[in-house]
MDAnalysis code that builds the backbone (N, CA, C; Angstrom):
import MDAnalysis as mda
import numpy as np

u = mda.Universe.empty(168, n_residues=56, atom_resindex=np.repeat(np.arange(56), 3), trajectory=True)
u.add_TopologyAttr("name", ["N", "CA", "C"] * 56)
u.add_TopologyAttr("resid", np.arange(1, 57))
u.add_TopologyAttr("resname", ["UNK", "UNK", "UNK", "UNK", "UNK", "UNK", "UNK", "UNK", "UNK", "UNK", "UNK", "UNK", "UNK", "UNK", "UNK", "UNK", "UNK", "UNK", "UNK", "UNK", "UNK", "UNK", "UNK", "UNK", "UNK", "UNK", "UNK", "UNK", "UNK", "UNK", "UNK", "UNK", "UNK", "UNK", "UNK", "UNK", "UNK", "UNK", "UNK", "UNK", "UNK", "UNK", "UNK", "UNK", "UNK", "UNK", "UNK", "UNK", "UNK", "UNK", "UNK", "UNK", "UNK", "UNK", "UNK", "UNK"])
u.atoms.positions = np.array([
    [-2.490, 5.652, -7.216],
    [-1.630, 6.406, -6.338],
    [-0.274, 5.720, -6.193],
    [-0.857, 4.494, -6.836],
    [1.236, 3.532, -6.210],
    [2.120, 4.774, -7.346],
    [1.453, 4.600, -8.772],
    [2.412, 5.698, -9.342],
    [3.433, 6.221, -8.759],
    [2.501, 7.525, -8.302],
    [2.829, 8.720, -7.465],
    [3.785, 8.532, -6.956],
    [3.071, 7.347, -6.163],
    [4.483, 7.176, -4.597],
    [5.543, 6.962, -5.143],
    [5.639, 5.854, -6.344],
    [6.613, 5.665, -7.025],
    [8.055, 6.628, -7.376],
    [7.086, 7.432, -8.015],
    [7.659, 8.936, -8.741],
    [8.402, 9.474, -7.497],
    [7.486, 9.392, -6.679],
    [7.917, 10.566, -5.384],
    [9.382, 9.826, -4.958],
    [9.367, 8.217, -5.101],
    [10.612, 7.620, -4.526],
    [12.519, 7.800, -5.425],
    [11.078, 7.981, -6.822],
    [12.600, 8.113, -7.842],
    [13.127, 9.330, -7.423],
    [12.150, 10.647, -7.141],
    [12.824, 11.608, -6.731],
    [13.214, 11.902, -5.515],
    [13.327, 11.503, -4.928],
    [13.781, 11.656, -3.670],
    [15.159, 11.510, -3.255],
    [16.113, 11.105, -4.068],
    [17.399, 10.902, -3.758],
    [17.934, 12.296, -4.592],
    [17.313, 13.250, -5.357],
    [17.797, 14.299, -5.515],
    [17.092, 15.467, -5.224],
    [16.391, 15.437, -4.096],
    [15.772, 16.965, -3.115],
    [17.063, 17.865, -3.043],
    [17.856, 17.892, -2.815],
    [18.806, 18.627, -2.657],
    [19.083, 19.656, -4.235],
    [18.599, 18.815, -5.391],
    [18.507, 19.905, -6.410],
    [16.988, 20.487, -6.010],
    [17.587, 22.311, -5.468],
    [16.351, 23.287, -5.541],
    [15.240, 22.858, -6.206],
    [14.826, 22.931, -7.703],
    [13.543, 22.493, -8.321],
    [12.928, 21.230, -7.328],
    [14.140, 20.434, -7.473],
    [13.590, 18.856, -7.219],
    [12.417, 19.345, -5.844],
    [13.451, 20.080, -4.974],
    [12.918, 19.792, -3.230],
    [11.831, 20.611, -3.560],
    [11.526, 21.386, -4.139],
    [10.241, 22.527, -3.861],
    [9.407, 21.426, -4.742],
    [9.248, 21.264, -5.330],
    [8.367, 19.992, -6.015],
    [7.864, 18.884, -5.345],
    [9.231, 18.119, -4.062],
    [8.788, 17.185, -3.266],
    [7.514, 17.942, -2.716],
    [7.815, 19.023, -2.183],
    [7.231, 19.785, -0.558],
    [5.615, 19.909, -1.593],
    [5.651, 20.528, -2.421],
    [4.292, 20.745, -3.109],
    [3.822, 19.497, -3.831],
    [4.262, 18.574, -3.654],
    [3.834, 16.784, -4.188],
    [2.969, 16.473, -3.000],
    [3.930, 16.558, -1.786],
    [3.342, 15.754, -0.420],
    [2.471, 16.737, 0.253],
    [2.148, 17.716, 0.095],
    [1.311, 18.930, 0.660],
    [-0.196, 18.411, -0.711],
    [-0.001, 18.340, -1.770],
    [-0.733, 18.097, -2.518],
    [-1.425, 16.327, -2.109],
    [-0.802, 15.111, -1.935],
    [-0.840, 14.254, -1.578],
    [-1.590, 14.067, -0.541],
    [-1.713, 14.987, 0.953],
    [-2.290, 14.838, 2.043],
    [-3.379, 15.465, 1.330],
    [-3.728, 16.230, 0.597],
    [-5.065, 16.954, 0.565],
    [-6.044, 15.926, -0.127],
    [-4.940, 15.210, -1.058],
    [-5.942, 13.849, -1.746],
    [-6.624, 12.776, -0.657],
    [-5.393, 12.808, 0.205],
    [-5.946, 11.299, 1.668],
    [-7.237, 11.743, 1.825],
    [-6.900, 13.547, 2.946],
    [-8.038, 13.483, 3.250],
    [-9.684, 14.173, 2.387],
    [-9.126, 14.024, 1.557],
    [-10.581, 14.117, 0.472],
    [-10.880, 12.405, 0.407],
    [-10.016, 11.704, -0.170],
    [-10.247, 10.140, 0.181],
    [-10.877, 10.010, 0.967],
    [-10.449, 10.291, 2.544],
    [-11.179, 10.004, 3.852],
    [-12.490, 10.587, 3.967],
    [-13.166, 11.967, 3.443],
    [-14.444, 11.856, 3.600],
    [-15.227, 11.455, 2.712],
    [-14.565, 11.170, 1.363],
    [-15.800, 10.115, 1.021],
    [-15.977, 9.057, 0.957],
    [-14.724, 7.910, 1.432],
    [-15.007, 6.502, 2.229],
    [-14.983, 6.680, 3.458],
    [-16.142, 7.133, 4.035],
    [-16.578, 6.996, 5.083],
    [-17.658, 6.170, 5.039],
    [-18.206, 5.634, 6.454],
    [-19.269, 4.361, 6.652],
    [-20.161, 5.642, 7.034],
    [-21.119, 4.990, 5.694],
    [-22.607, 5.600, 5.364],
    [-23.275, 5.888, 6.808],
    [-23.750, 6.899, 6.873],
    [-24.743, 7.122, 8.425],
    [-25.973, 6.351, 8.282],
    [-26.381, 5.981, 9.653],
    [-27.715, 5.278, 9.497],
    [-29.081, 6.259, 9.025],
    [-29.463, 6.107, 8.469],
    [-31.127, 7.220, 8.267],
    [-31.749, 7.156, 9.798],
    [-32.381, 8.235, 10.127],
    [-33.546, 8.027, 11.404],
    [-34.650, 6.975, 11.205],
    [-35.428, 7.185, 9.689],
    [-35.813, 5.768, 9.841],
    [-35.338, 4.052, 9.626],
    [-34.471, 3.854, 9.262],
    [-33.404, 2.940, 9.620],
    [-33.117, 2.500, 11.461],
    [-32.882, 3.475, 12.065],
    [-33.005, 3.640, 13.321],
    [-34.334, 3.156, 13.879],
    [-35.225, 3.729, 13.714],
    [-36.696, 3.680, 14.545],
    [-36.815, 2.072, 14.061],
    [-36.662, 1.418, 13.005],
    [-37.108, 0.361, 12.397],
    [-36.461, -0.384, 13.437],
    [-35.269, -0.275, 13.686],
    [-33.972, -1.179, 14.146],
    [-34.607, -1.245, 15.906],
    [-35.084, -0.724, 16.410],
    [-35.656, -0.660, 17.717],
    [-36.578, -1.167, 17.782],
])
């Protein structure tokens, strides 16, 4: 993902060319959908019920 960010930084000083900016907006709209797909599958594993009962 550093890439990306990378890319996203080279372009960023020319949003103001039309293509460029509609490209940012659909980069970083695309970008959040990756986080949170990231975020649910590094999530901390749930305990099992028997895991639980054991632990008591």
């Amino acid at each position: 993902m550093t890439h990306l960010d990378d890319l996203r930084r080279h372009l960023e000083p020319h949003k103001a060319y039309r293509p460029v900016g509609q490209y940012l907006v659909r980069f970083d709209d695309a970008r959040r959908a990756r986080m949170l797909l990231m975020a649910d599958i590094i999530t901390a594993p749930r305990r099992s019920p028997a895991h639980e009962a054991h632990a008591q």
